[in-house]
Backbone of each chain as ProteinMPNN parsed JSONL, in Angstrom:
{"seq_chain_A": "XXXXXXXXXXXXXXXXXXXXXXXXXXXXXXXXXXXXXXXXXXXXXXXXXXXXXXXXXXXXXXXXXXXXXXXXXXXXXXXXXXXXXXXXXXXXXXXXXXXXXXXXXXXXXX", "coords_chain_A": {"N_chain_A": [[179.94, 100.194, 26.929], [179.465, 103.564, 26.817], [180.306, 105.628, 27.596], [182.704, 107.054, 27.383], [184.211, 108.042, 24.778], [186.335, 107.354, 22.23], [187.752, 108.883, 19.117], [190.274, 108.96, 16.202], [189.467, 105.028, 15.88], [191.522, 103.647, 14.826], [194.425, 104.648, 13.49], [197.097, 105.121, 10.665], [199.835, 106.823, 10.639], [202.482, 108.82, 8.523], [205.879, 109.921, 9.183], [206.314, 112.251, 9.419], [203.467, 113.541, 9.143], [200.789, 115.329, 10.653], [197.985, 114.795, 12.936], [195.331, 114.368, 14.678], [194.166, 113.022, 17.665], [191.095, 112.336, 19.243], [189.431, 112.806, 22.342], [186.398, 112.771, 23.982], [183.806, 112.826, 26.689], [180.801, 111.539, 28.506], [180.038, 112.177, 31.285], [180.157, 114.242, 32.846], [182.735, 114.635, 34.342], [185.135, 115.865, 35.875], [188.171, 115.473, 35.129], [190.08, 114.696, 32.957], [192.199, 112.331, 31.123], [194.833, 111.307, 28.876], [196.62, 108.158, 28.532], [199.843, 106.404, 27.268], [199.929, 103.076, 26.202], [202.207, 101.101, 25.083], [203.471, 98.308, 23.555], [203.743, 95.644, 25.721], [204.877, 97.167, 27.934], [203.897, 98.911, 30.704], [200.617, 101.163, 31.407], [201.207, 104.251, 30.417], [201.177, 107.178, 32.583], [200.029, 110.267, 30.581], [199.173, 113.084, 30.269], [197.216, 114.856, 32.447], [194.742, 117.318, 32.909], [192.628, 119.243, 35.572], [189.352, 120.234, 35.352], [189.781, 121.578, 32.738], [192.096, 122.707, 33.164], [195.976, 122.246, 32.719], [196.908, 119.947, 34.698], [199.464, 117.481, 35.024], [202.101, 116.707, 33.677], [204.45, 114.221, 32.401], [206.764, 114.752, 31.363], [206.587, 114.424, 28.996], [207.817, 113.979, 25.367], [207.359, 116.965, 22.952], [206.606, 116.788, 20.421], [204.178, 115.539, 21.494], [201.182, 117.167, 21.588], [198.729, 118.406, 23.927], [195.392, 119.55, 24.004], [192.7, 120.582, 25.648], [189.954, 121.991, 25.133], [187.212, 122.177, 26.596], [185.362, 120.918, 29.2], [184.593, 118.71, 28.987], [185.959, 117.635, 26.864], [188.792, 116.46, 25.039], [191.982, 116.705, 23.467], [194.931, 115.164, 21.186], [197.449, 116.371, 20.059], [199.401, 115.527, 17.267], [202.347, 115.407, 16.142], [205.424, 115.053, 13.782], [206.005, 112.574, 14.51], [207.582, 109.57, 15.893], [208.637, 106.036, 14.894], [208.833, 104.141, 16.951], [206.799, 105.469, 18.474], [204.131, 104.425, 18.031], [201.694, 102.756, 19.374], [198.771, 101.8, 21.747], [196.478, 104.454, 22.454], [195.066, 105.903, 25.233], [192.45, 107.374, 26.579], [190.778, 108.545, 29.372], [188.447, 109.467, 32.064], [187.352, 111.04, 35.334], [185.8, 111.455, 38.574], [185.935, 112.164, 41.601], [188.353, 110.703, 41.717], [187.727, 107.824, 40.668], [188.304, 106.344, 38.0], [187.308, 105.916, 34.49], [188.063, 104.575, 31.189], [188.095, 105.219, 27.585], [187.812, 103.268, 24.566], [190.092, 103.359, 23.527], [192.688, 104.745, 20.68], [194.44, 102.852, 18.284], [197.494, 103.629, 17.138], [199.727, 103.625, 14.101], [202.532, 104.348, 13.383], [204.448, 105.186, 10.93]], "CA_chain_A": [[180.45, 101.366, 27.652], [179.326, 104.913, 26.403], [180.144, 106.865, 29.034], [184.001, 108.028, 26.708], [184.498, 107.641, 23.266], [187.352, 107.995, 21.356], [188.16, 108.99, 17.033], [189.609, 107.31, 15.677], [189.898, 103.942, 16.581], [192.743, 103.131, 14.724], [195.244, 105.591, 13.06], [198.349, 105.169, 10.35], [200.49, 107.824, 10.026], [203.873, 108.758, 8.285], [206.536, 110.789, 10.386], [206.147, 114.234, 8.46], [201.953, 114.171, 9.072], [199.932, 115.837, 11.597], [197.001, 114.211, 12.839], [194.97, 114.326, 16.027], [193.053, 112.145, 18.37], [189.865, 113.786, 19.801], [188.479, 111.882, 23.492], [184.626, 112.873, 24.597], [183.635, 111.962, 28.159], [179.587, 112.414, 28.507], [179.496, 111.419, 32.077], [180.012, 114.697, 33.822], [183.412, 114.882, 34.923], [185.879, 117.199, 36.064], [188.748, 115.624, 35.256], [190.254, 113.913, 31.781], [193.686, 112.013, 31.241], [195.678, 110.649, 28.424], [197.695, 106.996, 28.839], [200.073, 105.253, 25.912], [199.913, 101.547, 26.386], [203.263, 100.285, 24.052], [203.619, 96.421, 23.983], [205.12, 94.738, 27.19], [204.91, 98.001, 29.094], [202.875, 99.358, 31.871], [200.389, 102.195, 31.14], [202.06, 105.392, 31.368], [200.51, 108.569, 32.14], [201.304, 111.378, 29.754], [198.745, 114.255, 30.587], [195.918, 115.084, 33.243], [193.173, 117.985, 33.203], [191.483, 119.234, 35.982], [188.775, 121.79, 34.963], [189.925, 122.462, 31.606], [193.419, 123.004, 33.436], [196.881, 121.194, 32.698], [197.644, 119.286, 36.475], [200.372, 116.938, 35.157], [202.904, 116.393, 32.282], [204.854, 113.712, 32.606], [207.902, 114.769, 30.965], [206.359, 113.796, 27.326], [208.07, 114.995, 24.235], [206.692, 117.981, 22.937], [205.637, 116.348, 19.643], [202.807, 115.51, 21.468], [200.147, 118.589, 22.236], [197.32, 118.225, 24.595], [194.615, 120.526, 24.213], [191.229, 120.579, 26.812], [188.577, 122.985, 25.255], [186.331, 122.483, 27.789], [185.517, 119.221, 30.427], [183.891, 117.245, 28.461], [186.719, 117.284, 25.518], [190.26, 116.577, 25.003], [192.284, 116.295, 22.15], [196.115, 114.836, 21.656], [197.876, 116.779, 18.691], [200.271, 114.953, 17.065], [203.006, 116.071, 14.983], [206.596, 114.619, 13.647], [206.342, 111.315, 15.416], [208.703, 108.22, 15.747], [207.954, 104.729, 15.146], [208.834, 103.878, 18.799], [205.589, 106.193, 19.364], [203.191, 103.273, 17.915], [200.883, 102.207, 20.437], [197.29, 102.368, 21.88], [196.622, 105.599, 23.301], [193.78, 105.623, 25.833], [191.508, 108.836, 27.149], [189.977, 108.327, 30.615], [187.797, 111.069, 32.792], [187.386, 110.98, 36.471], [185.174, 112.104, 39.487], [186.656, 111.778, 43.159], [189.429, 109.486, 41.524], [187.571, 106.747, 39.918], [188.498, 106.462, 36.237], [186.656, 105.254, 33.14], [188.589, 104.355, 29.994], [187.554, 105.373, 26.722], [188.555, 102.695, 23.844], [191.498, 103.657, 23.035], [193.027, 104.97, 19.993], [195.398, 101.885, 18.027], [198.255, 104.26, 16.813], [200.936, 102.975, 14.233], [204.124, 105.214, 12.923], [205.429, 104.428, 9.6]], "C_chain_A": [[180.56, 102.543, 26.691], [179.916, 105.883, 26.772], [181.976, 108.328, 27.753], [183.984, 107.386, 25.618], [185.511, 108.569, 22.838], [187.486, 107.883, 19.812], [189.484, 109.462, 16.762], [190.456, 106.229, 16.304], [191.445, 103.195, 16.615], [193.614, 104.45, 13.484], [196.508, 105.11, 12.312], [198.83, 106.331, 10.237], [202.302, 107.939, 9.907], [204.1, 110.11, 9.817], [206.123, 112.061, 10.212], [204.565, 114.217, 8.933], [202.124, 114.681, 10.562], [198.991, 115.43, 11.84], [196.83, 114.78, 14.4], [194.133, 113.82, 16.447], [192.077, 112.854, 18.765], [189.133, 112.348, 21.219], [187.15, 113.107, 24.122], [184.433, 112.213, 25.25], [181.874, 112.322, 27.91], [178.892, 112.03, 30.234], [179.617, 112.967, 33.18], [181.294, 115.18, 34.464], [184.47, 115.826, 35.016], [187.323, 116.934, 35.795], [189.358, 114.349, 33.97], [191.873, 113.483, 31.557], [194.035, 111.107, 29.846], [197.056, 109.705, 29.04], [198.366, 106.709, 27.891], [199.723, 104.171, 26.917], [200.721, 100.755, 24.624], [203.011, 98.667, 24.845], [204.834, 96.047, 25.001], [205.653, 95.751, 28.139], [203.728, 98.336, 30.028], [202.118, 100.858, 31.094], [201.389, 103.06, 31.861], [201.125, 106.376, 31.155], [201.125, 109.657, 31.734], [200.304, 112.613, 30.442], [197.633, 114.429, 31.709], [195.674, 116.692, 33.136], [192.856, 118.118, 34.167], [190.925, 120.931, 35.957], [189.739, 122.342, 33.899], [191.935, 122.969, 32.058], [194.527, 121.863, 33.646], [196.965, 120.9, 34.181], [198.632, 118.86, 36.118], [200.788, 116.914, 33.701], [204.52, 115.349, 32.352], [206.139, 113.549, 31.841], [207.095, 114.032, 29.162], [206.895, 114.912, 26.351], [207.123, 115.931, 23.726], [206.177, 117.583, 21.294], [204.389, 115.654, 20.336], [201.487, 116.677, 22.316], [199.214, 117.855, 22.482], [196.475, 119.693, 24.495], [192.669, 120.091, 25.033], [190.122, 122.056, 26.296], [187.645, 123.128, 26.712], [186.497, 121.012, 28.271], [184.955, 118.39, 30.236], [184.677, 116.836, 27.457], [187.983, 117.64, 25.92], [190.78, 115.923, 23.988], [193.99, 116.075, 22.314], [196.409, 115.028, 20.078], [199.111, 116.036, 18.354], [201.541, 115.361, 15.957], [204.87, 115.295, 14.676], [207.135, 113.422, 14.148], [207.412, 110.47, 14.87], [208.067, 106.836, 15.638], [207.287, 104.244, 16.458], [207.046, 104.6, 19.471], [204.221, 105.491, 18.743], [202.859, 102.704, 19.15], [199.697, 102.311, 20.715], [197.689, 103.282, 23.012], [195.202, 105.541, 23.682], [193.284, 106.796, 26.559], [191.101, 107.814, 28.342], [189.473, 109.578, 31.306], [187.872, 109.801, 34.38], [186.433, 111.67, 36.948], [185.345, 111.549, 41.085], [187.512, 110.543, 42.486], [188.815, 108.525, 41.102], [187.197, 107.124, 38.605], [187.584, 105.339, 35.532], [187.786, 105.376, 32.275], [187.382, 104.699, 29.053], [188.387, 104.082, 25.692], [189.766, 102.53, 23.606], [191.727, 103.709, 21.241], [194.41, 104.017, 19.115], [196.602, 103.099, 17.272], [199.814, 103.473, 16.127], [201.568, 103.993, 13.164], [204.789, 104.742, 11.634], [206.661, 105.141, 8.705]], "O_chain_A": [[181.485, 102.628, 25.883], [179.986, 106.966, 26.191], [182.14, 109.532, 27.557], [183.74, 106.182, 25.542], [185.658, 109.788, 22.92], [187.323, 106.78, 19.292], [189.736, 110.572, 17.231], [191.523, 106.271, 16.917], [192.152, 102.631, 17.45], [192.874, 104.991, 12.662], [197.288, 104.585, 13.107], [198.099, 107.075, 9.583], [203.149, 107.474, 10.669], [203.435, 110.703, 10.666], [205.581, 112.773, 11.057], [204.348, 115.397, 9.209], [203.057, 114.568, 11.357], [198.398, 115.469, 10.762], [197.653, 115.355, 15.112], [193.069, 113.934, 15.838], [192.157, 114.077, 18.651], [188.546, 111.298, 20.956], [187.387, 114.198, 24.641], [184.632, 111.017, 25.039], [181.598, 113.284, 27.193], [177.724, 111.716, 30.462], [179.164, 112.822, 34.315], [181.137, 116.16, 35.191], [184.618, 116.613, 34.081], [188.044, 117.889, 36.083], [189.039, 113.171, 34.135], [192.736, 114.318, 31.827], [193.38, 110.066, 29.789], [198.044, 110.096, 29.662], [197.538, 106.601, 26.987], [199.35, 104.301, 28.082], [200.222, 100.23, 23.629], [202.643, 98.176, 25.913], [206.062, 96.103, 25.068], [206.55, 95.527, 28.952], [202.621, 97.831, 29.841], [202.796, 101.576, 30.359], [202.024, 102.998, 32.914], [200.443, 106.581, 30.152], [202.212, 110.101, 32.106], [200.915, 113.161, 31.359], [196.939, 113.445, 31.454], [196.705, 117.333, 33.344], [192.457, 117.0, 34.493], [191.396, 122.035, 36.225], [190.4, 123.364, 34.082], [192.752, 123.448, 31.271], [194.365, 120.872, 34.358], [197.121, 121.903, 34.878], [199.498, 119.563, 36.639], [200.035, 117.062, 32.739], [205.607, 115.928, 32.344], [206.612, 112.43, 31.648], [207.51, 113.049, 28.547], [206.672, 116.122, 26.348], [205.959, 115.724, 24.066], [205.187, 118.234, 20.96], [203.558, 115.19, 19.555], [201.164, 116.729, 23.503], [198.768, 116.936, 21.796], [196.941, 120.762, 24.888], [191.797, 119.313, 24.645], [189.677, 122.909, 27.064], [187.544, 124.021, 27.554], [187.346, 120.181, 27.951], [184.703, 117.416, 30.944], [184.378, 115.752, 26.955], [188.372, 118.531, 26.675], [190.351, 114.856, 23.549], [194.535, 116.6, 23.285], [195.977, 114.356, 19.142], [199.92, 115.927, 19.275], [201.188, 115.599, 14.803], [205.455, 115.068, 15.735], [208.334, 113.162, 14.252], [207.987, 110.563, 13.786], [207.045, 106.56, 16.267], [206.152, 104.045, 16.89], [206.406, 104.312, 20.483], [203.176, 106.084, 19.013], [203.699, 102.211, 19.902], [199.149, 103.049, 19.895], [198.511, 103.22, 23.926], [194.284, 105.256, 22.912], [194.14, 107.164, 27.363], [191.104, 106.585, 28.266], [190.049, 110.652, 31.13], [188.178, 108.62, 34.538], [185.944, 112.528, 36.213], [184.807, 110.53, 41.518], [187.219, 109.401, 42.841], [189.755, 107.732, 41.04], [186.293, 107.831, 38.159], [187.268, 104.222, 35.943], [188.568, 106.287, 32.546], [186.187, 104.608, 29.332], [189.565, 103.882, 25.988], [190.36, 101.456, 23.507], [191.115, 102.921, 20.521], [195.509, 104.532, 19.32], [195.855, 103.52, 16.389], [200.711, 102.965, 16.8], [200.94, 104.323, 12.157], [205.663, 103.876, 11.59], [207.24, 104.498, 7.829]]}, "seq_chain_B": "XXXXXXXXXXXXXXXXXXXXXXXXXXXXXXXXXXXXXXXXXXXXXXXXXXXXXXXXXXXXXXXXXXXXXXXXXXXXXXXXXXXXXXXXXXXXXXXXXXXXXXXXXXX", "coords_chain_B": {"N_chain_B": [[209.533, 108.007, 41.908], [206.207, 106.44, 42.732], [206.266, 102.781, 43.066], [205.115, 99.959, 41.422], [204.096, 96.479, 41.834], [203.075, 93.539, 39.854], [201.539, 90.59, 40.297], [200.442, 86.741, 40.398], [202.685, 87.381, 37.276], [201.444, 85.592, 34.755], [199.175, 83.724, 34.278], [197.336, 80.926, 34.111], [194.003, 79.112, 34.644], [191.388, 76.369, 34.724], [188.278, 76.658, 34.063], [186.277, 77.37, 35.873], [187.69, 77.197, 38.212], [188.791, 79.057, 41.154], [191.253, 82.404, 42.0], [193.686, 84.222, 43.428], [194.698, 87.643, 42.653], [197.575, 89.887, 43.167], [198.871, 92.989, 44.646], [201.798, 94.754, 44.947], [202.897, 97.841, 46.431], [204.824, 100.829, 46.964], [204.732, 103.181, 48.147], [202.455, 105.474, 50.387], [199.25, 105.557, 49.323], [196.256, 107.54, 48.303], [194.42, 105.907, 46.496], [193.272, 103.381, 44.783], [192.898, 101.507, 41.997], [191.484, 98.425, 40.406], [191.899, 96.934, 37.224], [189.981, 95.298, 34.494], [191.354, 94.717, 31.677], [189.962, 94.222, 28.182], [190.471, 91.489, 25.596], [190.322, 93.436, 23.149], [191.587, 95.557, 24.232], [190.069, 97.391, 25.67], [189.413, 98.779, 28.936], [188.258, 98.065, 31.709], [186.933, 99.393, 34.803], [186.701, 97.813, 37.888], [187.382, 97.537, 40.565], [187.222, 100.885, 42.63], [188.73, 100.739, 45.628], [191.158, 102.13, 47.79], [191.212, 101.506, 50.463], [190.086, 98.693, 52.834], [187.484, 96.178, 52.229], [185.807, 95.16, 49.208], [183.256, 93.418, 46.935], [181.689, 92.116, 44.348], [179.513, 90.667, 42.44], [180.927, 87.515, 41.662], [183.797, 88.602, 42.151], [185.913, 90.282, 44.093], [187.812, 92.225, 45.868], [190.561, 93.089, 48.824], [192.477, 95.908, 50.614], [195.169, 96.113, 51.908], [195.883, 99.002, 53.44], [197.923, 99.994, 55.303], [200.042, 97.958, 55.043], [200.351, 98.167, 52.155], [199.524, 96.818, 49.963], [197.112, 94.976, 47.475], [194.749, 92.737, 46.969], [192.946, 90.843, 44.566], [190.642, 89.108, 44.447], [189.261, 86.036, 42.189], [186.346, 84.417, 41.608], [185.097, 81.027, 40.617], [186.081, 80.8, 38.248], [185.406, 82.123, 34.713], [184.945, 81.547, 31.189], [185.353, 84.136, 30.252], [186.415, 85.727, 31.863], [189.073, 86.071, 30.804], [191.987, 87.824, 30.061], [193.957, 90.894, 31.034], [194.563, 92.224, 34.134], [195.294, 94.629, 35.463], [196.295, 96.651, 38.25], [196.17, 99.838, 39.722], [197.727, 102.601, 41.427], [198.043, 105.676, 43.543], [198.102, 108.844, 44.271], [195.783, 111.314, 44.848], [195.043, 112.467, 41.497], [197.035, 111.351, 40.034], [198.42, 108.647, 38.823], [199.656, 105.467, 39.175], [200.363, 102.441, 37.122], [200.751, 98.791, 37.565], [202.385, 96.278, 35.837], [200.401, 94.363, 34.89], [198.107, 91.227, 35.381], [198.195, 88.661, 33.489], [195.317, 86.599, 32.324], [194.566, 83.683, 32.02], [191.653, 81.284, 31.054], [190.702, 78.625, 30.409], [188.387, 76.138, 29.051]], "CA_chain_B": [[207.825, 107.649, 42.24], [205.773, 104.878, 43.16], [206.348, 101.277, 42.101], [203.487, 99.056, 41.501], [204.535, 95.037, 41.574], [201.718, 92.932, 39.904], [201.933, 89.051, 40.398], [202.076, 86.507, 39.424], [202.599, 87.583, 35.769], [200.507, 85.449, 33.705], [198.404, 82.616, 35.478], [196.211, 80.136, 33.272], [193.206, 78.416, 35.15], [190.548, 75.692, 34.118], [187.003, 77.171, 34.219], [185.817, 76.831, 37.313], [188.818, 77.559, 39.788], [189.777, 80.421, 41.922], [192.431, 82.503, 41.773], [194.334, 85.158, 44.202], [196.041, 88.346, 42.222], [198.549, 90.702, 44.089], [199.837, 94.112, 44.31], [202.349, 95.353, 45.938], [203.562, 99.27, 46.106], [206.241, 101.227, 47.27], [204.809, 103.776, 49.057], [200.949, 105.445, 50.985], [198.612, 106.198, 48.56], [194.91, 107.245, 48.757], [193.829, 106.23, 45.127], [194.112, 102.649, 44.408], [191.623, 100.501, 41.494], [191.817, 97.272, 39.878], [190.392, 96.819, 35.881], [190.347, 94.402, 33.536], [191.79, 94.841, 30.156], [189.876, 92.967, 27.416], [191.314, 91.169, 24.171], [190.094, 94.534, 22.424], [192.091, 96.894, 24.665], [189.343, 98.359, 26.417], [189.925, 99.034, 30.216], [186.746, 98.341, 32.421], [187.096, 99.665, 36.235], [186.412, 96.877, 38.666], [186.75, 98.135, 42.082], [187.571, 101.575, 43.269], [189.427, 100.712, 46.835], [192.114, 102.688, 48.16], [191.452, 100.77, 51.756], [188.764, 97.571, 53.44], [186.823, 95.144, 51.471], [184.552, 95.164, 48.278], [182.794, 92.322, 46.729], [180.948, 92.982, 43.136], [179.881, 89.455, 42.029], [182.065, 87.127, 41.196], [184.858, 89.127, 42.149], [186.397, 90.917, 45.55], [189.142, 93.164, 46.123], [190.947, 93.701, 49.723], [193.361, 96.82, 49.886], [195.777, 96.601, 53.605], [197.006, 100.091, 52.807], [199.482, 100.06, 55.975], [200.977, 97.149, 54.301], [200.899, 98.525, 50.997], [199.161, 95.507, 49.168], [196.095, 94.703, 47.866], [194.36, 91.214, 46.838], [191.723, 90.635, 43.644], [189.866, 87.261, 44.079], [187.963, 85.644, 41.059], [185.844, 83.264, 42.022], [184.162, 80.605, 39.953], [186.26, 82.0, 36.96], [184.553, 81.535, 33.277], [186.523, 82.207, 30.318], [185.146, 85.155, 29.864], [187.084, 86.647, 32.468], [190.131, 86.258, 30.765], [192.158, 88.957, 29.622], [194.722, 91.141, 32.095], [194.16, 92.324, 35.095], [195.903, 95.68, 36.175], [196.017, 97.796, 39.445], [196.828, 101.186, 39.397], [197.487, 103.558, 42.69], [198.566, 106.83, 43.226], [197.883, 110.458, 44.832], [194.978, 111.948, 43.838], [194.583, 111.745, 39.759], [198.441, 110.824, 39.545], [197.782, 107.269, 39.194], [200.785, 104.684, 38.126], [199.821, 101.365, 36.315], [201.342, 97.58, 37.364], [202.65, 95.867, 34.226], [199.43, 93.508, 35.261], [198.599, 89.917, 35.392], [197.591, 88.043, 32.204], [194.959, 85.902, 33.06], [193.436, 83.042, 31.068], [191.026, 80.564, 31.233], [190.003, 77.546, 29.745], [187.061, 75.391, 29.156]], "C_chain_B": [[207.306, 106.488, 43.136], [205.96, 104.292, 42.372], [205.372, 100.173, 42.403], [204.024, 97.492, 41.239], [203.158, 94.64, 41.371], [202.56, 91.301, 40.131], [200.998, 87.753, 40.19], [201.334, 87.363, 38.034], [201.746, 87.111, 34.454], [200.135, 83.853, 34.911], [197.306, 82.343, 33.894], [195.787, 78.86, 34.246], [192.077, 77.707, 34.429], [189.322, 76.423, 34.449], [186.547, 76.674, 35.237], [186.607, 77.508, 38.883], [188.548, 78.868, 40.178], [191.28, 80.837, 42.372], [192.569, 84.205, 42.658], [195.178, 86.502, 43.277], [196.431, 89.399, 43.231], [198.891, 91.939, 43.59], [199.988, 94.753, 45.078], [202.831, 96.896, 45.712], [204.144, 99.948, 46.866], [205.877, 102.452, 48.583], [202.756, 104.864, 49.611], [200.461, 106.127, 49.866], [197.003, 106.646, 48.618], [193.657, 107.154, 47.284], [194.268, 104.654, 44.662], [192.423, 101.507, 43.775], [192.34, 99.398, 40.855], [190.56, 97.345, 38.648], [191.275, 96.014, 35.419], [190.273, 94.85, 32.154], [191.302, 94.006, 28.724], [190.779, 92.775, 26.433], [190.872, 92.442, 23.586], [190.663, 95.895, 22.778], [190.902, 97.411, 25.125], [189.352, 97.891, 28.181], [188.309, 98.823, 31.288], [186.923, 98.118, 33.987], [186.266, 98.64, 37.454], [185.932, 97.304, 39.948], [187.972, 99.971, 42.197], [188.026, 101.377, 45.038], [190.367, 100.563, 47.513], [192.262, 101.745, 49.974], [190.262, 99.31, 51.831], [188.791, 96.761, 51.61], [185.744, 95.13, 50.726], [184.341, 94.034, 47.67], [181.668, 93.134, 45.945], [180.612, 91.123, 42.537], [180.583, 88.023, 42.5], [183.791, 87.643, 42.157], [184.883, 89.718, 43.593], [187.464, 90.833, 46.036], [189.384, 93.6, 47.796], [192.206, 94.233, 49.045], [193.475, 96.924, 51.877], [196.666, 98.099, 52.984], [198.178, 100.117, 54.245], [200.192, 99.135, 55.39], [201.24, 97.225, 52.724], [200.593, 97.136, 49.905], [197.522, 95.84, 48.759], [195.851, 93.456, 46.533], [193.118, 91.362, 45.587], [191.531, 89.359, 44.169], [188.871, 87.488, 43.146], [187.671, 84.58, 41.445], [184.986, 81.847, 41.117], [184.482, 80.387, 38.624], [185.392, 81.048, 35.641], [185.757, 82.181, 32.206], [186.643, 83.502, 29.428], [185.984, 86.59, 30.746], [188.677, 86.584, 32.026], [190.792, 87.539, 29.729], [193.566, 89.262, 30.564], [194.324, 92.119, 32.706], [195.189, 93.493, 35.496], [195.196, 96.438, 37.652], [196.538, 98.69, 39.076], [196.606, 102.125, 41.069], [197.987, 104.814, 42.254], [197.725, 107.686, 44.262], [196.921, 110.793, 44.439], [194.526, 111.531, 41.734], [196.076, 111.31, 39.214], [198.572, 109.595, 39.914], [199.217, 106.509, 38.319], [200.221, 103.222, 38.181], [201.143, 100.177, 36.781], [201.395, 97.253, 35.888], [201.561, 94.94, 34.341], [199.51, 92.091, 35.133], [197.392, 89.428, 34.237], [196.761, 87.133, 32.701], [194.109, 84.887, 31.849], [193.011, 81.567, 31.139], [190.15, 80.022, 30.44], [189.339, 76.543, 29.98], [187.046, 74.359, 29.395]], "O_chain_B": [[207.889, 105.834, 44.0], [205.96, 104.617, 41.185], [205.011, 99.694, 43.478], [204.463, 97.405, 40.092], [202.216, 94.981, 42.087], [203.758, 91.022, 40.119], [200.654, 88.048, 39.045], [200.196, 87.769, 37.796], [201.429, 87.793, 33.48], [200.685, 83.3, 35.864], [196.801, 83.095, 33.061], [196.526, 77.946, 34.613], [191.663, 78.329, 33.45], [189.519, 76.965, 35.537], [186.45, 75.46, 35.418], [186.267, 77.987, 39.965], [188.066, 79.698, 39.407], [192.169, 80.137, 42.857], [191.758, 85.122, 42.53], [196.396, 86.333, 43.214], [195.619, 89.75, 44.087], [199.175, 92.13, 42.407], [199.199, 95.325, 45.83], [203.195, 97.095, 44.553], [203.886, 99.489, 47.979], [206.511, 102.598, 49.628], [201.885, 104.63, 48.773], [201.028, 107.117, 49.405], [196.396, 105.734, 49.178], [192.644, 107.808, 47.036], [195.405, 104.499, 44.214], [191.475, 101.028, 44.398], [193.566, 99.37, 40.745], [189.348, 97.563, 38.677], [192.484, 95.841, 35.571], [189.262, 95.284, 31.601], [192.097, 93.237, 28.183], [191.725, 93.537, 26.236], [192.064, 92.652, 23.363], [190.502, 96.959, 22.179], [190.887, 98.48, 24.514], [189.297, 96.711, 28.526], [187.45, 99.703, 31.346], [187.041, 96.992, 34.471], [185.122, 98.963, 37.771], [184.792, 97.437, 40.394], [189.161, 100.059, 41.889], [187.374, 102.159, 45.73], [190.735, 99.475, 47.956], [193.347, 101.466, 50.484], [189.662, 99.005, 50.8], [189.47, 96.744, 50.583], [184.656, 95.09, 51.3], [185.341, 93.321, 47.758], [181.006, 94.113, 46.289], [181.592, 90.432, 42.259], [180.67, 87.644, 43.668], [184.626, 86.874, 42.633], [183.852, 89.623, 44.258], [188.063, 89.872, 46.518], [188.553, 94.393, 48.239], [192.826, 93.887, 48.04], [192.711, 97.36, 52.739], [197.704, 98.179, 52.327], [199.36, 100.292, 53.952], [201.308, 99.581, 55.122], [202.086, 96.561, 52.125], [201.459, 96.621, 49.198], [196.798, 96.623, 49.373], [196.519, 93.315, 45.509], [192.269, 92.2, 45.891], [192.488, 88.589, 44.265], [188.028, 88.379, 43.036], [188.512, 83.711, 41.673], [183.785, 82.096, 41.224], [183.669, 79.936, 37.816], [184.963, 79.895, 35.601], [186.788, 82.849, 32.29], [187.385, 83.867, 28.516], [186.113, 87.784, 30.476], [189.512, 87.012, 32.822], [190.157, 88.067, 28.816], [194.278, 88.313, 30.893], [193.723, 92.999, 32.091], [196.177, 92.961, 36.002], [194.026, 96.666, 37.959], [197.368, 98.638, 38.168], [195.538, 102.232, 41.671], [198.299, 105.126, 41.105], [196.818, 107.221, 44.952], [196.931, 110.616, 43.221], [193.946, 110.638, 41.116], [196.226, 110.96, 38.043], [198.802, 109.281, 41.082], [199.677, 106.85, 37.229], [199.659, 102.831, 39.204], [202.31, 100.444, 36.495], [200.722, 97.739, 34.98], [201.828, 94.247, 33.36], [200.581, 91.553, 34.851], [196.196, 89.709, 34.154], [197.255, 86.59, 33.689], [193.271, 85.275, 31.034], [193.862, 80.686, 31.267], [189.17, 80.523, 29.89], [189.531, 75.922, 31.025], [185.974, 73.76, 29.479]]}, "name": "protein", "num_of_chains": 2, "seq": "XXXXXXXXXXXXXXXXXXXXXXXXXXXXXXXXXXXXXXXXXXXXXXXXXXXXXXXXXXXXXXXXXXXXXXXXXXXXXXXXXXXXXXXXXXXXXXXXXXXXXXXXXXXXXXXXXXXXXXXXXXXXXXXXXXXXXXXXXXXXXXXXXXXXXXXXXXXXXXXXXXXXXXXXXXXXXXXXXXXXXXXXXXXXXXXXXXXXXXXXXXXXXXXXXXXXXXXXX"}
């Protein structure tokens, strides 16, 4: 599965860095979403996209920035994190509501 | 919001069997898929169906949306289908995730 790719796969970072994920869809679609996936929870959705425009924000701390250049790219800025915020973070795009996953991003907090 | 019940929770079958998963939710939605999660974390979209009956394989998903349910069957299973098994519904692209059902199968 090509269709989304995410960099990088796996990520350490202390609290103090800055880093950022980067998800690439190449399938076309109009509509791109960031999930976490912590251990022994349910995905949650943190951001949706459509057309380059925020739709949803699910109440996520503001250490984490979403930015959407355009509709084929989306990026998840990261800054001052918490342990607790270790997890895989997963990109997905859309077209009439059926989602693709991209890999996911392994994310751990130290 | 909505609340997504998956069931059961973790299920381990011999290679070969068939097996029923469930999900129940709280309230009408017109957005409702089922994917499987491999051991590597990657998410791969099964069926798109918010209502009726699809059949891909192996596999086939009913979705009673007046009753607010809908049914995976694996048929045949191999142990390649093991892994977990989430639904996810929702509104449009506001989609909420069952805690899913672990599923694994041996040889």
């Amino acid at each position: 599965e090509t269709g989304v790719t995410q960099t990088p796969r796996h990520l350490v970072m202390g609290m103090t860095n800055k880093k950022s994920l980067k998800c690439e869809q190449h399938l076309g679609h109009n509509a791109m979403y960031w999930y976490k996936q912590s251990a022994k929870k349910p995905l949650e959705l943190m951001f949706v996209y459509n057309f380059k425009e925020q739709t949803e924000n699910n109440s996520v701390p503001s250490r984490f920035s979403p930015e959407c250049p355009n509709s084929s790219h989306l990026f998840l800025h990261l800054h001052t994190l918490q342990p607790e915020d270790s997890a895989l973070y997963l990109c997905a795009s859309s077209q009439r509501g059926v989602q693709y996953f991209g890999p996911g991003t392994r994310l751990t907090v130290t | 919001g909505i609340q997504v019940e998956q069931s059961p929770p973790d299920l381990i079958l011999q290679e070969g069997a068939n097996s029923t998963l469930r999900c129940n939710f709280s309230d009408s939605v017109n957005n409702l898929q089922w994917f499987h999660q491999n051991p590597w974390g990657q998410l791969i979209n099964l069926f798109y169906i918010p209502s009726g009956t699809k059949q891909n394989g192996r596999l086939s998903a009913t979705t009673v949306a007046t009753e607010r349910y809908s049914l995976l069957y694996i048929s045949s299973s191999q142990t390649t289908d093991s892994g977990v098994y989430f639904c996810a519904v929702g509104l449009g692209n506001d989609m909420r995730f069952g805690a899913g059902t672990r599923l694994t199968v041996k040889p």
